[in-house]
VOPAGU-2260 file (C-alpha; in pm, 1 decimal, decimal comma):
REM VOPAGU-2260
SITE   aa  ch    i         X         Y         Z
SITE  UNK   A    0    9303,0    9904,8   10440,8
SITE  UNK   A    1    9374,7    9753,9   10123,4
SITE  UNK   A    2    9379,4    9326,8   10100,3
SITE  UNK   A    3    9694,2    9271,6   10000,0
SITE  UNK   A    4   10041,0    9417,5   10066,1
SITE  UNK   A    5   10358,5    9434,7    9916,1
SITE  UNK   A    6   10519,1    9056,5   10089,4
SITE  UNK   A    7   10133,7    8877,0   10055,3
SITE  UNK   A    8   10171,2    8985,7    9663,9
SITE  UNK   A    9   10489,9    8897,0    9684,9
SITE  UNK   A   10   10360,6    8524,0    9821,8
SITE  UNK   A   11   10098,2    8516,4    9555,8
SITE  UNK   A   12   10380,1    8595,2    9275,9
SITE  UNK   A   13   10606,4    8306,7    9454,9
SITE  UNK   A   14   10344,3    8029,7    9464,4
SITE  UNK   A   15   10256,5    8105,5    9081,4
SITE  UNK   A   16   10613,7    8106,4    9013,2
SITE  UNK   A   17   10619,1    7730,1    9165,1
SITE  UNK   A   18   10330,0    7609,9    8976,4
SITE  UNK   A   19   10109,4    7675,1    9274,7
SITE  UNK   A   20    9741,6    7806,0    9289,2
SITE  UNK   A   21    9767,3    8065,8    9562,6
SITE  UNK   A   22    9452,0    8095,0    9804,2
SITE  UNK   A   23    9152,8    8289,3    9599,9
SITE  UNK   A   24    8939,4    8547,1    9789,7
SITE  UNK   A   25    9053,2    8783,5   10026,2
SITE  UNK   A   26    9346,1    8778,2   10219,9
SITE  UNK   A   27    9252,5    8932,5   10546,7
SITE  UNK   A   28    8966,4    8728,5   10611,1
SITE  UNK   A   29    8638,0    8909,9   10427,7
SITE  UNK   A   30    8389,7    8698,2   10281,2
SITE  UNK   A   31    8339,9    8801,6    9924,7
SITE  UNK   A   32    8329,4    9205,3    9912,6
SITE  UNK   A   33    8164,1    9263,4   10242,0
SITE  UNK   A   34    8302,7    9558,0   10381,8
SITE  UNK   A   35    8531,5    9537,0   10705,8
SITE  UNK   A   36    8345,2    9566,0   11047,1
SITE  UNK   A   37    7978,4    9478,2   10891,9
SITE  UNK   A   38    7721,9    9723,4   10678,5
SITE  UNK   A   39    7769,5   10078,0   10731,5
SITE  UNK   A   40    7533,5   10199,2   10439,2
SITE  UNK   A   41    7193,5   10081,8   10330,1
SITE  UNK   A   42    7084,9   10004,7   10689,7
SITE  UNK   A   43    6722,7   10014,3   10708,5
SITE  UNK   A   44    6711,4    9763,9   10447,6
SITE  UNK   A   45    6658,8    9397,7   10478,3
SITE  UNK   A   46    6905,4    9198,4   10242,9
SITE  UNK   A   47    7089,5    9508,3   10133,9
């Protein structure tokens, strides 16, 4: 699943259009580039 589709870019593009600053970050809710539904890799290590 990608972050943005074609009517949130199509927000982003409408808010910068107004002189707005659109939300930074993800759009669906992630914090930073954590992966959706928590670590699936690099399990056995603490802090990964």
């Amino acid at each position: 699943m990608v972050d943005l589709d074609k009517e949130k870019t199509l927000e982003i593009f409408d808010k910068i259009s107004k002189g707005e600053t659109p939300k930074p970050g993800s759009y669906r809710g992630r914090l930073n580039t954590e992966p959706e539904n928590n670590r699936k890799t690099l399990m056995d290590i603490k802090n990964a």
